[in-house]
N, C-alpha and C positions, 0 to 999 in steps of 0.2 A: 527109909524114913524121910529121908530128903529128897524125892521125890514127892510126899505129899504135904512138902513146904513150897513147894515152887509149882504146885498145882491151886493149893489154899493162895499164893499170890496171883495167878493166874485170875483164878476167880473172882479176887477182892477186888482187883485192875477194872476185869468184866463188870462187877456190880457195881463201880463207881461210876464208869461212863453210862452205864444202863439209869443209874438215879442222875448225874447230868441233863441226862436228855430229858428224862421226866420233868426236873424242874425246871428246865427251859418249857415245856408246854404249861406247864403249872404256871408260869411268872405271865406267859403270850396270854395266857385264859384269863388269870388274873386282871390284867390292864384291861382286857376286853369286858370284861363280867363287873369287877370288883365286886366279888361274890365274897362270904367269909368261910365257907365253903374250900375256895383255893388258898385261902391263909391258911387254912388248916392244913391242905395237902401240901407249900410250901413247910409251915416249920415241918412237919412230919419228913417230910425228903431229907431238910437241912439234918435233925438229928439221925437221918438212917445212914447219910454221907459221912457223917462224924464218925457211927461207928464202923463203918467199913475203913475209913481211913485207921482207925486203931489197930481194926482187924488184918489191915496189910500191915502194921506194922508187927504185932505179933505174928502173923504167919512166918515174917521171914526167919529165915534158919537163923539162927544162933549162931556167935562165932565162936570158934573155938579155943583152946589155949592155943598159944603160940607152938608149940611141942605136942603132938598126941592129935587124936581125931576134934575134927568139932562135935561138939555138946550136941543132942537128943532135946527136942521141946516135947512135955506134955501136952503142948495145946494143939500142938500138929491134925489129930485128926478129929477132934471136936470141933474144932474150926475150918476144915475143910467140908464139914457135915454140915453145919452153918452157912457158911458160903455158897453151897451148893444147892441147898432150901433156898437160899433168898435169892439164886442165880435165878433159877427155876418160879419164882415168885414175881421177881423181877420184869422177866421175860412177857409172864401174863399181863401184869401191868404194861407194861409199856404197848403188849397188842390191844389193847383196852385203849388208851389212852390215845393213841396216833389215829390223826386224821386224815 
C-alpha cells in the first residue's frame, strides 16, 4: 500500500510542474493578448495548483505510531486514480498549449 503513496506523490510532483509551465504560458499570452480569456485560464490553473498541492499533501503516507507499523490511508488509491486522470490531462494540455 505504500507503494501507491509514493507513486500518488510522484504524480502530484508531475502535475504541479506540468500546471507551472501552463501558467507561465498563460501569464506570457496574457501580457501579450490581455485577452480575459487568459484570466480565466490563469485563475483556473491557480485553483488546479491549489489542489494538487493538497493532494501531495494527502498522498503522503501517514506516519505511524512510534511502536507498531505505520497507519494505512483510505485516500491512497482514490487519489492516485485522480492524479493519474489529471497527469494524463495535464499532459494534453500542455501539447495544446506549447508553441
Amino acid at each position: 500500500m505504500f507503494l501507491f503513496s509514493y507513486i500518488g506523490l510522484l504524480l502530484a510532483l508531475a502535475n504541479i510542474c506540468i500546471i507551472l509551465v501552463l501558467l507561465s504560458i498563460y501569464w506570457k499570452n496574457y501580457r501579450k493578448w490581455k485577452s480575459q480569456y487568459t484570466v480565466g485560464l490563469l485563475v483556473f490553473g491557480i485553483f488546479l495548483l491549489l489542489q494538487n498541492i493538497l493532494s501531495l499533501y494527502y498522498s503522503a503516507p501517514p506516519p505511524g505510531p512510534p511502536q507498531g507499523p505505520p497507519m494505512e490511508s483510505p485516500h491512497q488509491i482514490p487519489l492516485l486514480l485522480i492524479n493519474t486522470s489529471q497527469l494524463i490531462a495535464l499532459i494534453a494540455l500542455l501539447k495544446i498549449s506549447w508553441k
